[in-house]
One Martini backbone bead per residue (centre of mass of N, CA, C, O) as a GRO file, in nm:
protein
  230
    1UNK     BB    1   0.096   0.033   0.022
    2UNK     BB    2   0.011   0.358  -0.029
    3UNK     BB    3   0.171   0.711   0.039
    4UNK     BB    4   0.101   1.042  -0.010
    5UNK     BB    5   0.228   1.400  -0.074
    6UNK     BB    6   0.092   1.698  -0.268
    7UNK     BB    7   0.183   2.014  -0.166
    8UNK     BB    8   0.125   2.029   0.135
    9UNK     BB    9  -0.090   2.271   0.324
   10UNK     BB   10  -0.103   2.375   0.691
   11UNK     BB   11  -0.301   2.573   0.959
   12UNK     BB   12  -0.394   2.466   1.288
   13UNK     BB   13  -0.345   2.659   1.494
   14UNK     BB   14  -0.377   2.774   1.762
   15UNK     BB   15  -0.105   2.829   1.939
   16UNK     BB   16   0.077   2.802   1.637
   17UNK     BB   17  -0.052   3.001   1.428
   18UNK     BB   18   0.173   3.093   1.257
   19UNK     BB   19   0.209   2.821   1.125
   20UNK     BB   20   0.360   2.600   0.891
   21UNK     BB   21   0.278   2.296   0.693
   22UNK     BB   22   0.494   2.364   0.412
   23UNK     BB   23   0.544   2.204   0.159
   24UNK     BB   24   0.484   1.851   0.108
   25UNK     BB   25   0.694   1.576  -0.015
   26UNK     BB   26   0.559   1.209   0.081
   27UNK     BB   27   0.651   0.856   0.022
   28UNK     BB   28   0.495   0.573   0.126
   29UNK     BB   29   0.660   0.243   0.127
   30UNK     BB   30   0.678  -0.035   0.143
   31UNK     BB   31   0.864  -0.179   0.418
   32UNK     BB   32   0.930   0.086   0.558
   33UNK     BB   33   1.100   0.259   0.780
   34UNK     BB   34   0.994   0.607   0.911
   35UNK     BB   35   1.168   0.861   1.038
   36UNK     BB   36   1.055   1.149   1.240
   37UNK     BB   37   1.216   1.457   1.272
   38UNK     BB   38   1.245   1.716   1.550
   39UNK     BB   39   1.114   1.950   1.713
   40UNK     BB   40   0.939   2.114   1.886
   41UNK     BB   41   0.656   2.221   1.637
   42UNK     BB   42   0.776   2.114   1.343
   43UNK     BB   43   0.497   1.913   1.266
   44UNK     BB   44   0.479   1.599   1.307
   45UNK     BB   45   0.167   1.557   1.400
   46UNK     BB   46   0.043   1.673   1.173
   47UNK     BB   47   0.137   1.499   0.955
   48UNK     BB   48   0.040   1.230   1.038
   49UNK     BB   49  -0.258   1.320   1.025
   50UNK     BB   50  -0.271   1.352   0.772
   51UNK     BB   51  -0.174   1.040   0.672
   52UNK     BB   52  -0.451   0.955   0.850
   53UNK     BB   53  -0.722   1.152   0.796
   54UNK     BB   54  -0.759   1.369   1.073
   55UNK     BB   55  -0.617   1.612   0.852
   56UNK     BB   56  -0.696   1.875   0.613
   57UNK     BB   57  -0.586   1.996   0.375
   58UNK     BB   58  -0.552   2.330   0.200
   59UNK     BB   59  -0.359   2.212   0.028
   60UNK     BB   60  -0.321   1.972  -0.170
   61UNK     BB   61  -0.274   1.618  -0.174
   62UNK     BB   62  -0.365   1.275  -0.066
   63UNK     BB   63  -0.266   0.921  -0.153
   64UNK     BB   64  -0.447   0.615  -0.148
   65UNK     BB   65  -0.510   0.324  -0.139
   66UNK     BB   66  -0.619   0.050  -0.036
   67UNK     BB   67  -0.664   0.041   0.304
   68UNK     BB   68  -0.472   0.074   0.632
   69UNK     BB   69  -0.449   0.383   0.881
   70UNK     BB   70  -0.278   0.405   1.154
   71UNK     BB   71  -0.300   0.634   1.481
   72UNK     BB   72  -0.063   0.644   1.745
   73UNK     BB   73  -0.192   0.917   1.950
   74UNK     BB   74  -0.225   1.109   2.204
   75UNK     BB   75  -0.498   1.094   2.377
   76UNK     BB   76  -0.687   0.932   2.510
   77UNK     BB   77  -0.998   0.720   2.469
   78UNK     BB   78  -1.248   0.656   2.604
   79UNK     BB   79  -1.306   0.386   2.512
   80UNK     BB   80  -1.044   0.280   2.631
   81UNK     BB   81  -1.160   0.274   2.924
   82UNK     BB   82  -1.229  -0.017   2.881
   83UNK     BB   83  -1.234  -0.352   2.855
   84UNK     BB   84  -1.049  -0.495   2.651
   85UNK     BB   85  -1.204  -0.722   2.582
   86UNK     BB   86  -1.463  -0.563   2.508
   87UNK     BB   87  -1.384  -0.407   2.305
   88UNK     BB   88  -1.292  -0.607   2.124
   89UNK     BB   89  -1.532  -0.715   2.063
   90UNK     BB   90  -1.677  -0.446   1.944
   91UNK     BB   91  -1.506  -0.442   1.692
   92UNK     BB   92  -1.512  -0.677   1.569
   93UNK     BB   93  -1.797  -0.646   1.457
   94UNK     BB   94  -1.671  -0.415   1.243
   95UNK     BB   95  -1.362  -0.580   1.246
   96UNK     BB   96  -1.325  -0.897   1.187
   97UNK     BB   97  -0.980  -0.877   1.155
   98UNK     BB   98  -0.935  -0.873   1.435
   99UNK     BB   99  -0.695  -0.955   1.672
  100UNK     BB  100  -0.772  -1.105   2.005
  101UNK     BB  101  -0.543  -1.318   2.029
  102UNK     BB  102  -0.285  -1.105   1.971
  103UNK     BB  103  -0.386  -0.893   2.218
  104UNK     BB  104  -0.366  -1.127   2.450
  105UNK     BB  105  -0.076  -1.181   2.408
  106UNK     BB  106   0.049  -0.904   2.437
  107UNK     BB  107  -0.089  -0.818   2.707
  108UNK     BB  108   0.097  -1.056   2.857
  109UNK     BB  109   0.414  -0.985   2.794
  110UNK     BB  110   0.365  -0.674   2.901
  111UNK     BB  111   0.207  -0.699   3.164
  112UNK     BB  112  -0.133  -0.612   3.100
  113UNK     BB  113  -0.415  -0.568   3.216
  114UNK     BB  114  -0.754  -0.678   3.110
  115UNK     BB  115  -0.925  -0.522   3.344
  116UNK     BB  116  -0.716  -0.206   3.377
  117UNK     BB  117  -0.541  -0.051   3.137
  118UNK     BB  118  -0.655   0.186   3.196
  119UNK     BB  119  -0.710   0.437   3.439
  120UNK     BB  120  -0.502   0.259   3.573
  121UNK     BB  121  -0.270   0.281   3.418
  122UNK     BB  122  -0.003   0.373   3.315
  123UNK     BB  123   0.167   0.542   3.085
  124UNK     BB  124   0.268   0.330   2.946
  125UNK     BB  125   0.067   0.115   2.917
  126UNK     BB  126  -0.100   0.268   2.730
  127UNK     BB  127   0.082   0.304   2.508
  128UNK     BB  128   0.094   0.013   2.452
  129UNK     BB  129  -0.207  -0.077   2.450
  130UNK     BB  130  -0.285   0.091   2.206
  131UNK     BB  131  -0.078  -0.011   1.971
  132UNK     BB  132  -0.182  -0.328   2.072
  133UNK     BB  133  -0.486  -0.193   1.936
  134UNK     BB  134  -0.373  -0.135   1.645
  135UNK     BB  135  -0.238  -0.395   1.548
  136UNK     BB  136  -0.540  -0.546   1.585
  137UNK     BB  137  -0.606  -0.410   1.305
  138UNK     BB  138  -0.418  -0.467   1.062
  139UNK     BB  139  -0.263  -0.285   0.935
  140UNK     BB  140  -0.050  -0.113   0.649
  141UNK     BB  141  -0.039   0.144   0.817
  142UNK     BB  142   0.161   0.255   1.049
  143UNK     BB  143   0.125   0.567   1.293
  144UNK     BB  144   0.374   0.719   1.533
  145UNK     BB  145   0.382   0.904   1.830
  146UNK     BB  146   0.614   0.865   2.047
  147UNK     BB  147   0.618   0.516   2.163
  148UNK     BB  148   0.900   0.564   2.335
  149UNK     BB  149   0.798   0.759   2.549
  150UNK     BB  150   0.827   0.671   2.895
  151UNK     BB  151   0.995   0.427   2.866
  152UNK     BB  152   1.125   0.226   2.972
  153UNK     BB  153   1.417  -0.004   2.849
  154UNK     BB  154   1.295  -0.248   2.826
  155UNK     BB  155   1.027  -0.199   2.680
  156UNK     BB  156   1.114  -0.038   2.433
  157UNK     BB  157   1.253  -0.266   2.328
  158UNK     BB  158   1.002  -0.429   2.332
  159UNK     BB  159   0.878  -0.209   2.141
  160UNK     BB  160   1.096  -0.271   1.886
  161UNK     BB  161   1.025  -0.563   1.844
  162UNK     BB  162   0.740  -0.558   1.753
  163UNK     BB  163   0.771  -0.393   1.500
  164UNK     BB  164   0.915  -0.584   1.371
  165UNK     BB  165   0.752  -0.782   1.318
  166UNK     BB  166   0.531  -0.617   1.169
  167UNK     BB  167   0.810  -0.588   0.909
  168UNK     BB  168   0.788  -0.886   0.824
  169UNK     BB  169   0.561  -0.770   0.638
  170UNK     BB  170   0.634  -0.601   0.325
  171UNK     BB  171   0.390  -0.450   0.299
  172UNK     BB  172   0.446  -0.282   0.555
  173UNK     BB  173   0.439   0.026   0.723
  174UNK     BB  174   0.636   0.255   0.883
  175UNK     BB  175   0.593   0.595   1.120
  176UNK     BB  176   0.789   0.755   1.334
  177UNK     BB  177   0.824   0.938   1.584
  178UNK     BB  178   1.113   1.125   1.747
  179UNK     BB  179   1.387   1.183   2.015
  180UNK     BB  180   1.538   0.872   1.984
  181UNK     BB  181   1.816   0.782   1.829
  182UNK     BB  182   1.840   0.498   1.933
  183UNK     BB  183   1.552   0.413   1.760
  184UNK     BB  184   1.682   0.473   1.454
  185UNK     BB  185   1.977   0.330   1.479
  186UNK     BB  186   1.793   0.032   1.510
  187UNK     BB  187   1.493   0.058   1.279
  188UNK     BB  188   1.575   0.272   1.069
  189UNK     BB  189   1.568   0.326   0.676
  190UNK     BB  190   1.446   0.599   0.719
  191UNK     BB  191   1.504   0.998   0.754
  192UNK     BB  192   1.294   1.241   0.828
  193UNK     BB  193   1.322   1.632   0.839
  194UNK     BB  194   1.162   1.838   1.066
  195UNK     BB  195   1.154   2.260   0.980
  196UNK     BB  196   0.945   2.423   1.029
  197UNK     BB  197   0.739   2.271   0.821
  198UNK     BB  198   0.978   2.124   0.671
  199UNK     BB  199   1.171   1.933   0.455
  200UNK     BB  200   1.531   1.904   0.485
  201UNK     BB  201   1.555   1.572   0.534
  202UNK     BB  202   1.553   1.276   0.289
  203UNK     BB  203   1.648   0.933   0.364
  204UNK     BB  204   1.899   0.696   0.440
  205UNK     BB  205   2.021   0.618   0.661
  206UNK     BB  206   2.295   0.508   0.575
  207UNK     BB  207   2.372   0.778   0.406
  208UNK     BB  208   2.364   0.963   0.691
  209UNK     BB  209   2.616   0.813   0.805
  210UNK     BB  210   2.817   0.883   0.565
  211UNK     BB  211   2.782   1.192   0.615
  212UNK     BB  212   2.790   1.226   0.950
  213UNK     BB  213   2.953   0.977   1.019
  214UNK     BB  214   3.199   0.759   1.181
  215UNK     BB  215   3.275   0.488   1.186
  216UNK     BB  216   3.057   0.349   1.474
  217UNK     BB  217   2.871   0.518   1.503
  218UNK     BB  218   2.593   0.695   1.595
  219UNK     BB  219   2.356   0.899   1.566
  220UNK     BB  220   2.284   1.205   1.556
  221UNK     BB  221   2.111   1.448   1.671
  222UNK     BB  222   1.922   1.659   1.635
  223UNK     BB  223   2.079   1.929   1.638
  224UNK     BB  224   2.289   1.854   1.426
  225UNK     BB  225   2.078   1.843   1.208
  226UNK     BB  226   1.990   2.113   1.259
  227UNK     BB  227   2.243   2.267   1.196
  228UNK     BB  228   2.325   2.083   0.903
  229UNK     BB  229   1.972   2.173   0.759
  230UNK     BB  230   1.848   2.456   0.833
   0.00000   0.00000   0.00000
């Protein structure tokens, strides 16, 4: 499944009123990993949301082919709020491809109550709940805003191998937002750079290393990226 943006221009108001972000020309291809980094304010969690269709641009058109474009970030949302095994099953009615298996599966893994998940877990804790419940709905594209922020070392890591697995399935592509730089140098495969709204620096990961970075080194900080793109 393919997603495009082209020529993308959105101005979401609020607080950064003043904010603009585009033109953006940006396609999502099976198979890649592609982290999105920049500062806070950049723009990242607008273009999910566009990629999502979630938020309609002002310009420019989003293309995507027939498939699922899930988006996980932003605040719990009250649905969330019931009890894991009662939603799968709700959601399961109109989306028989829900694996309630694999969600029953991957929240014991976890470690995460299916009596309590929602409003009694931790912050981390609701951040994996949500993620392993847009997992089980399929996506051919998943959209993840910050999905390791907060959460300890041991979590992290195990949910950097749980998305390895989802990416196992050459059809599917993974989008993630960060700021933490050990999760590009780990699992992805493409990084684009958001600044100020602009796309400043869209590669290979292996590119970017070849031209920042000393053989053996981690990639650079995002500061640095943007020191040397912005």
């Amino acid at each position: 499944m393919k997603l495009q943006c082209e020529n993308v221009m959105v101005r979401p108001g609020g607080v950064h009123e003043d904010f603009t972000l585009g033109p953006v020309n940006l396609e999502i291809v099976p198979g890649l990993i592609t982290g999105l980094v920049g500062r806070n304010g950049s723009g990242k969690t607008t273009l999910l949301r566009i990629l999502a269709g979630r938020l309609l641009p002002e310009e420019g058109s989003v293309h995507k082919d027939k498939g699922r474009v899930n988006l996980v970030g932003g605040p719990m949302r009250d649905w969330l709020l019931r009890k894991p095994d009662d939603l799968a099953d709700a959601v399961a009615l109109f989306e028989p491809w829900f694996d309630k298996a694999f969600f029953q599966k991957q929240m014991a893994r976890f470690g995460i109550s299916r009596e309590n998940a929602g409003i009694y877990a931790s912050s981390g804790e609701q951040r994996i709940y949500l993620l392993l419940f847009e997992l089980a709905r399929k996506p051919d594209i998943l959209l993840l805003d910050e999905p390791t922020s907060g959460l300890t070392p041991t979590a992290r890591h195990a949910v950097l191998d749980l998305l390895q697995e989802y990416m196992k399935d050459e059809n599917h592509s993974l989008v993630f937002s960060t700021h933490i730089t050990a999760d590009l140098d780990r699992i992805a495969d493409r990084i684009v750079f958001l600044d100020n709204g602009q796309i400043r620096f869209d590669d290979e990961k292996e590119a970017l290393r070849e031209r920042m970075a000393m053989p053996g080194e981690e990639l650079p900080s995002i500061a640095e990226m943007m020191e040397r793109f912005s």
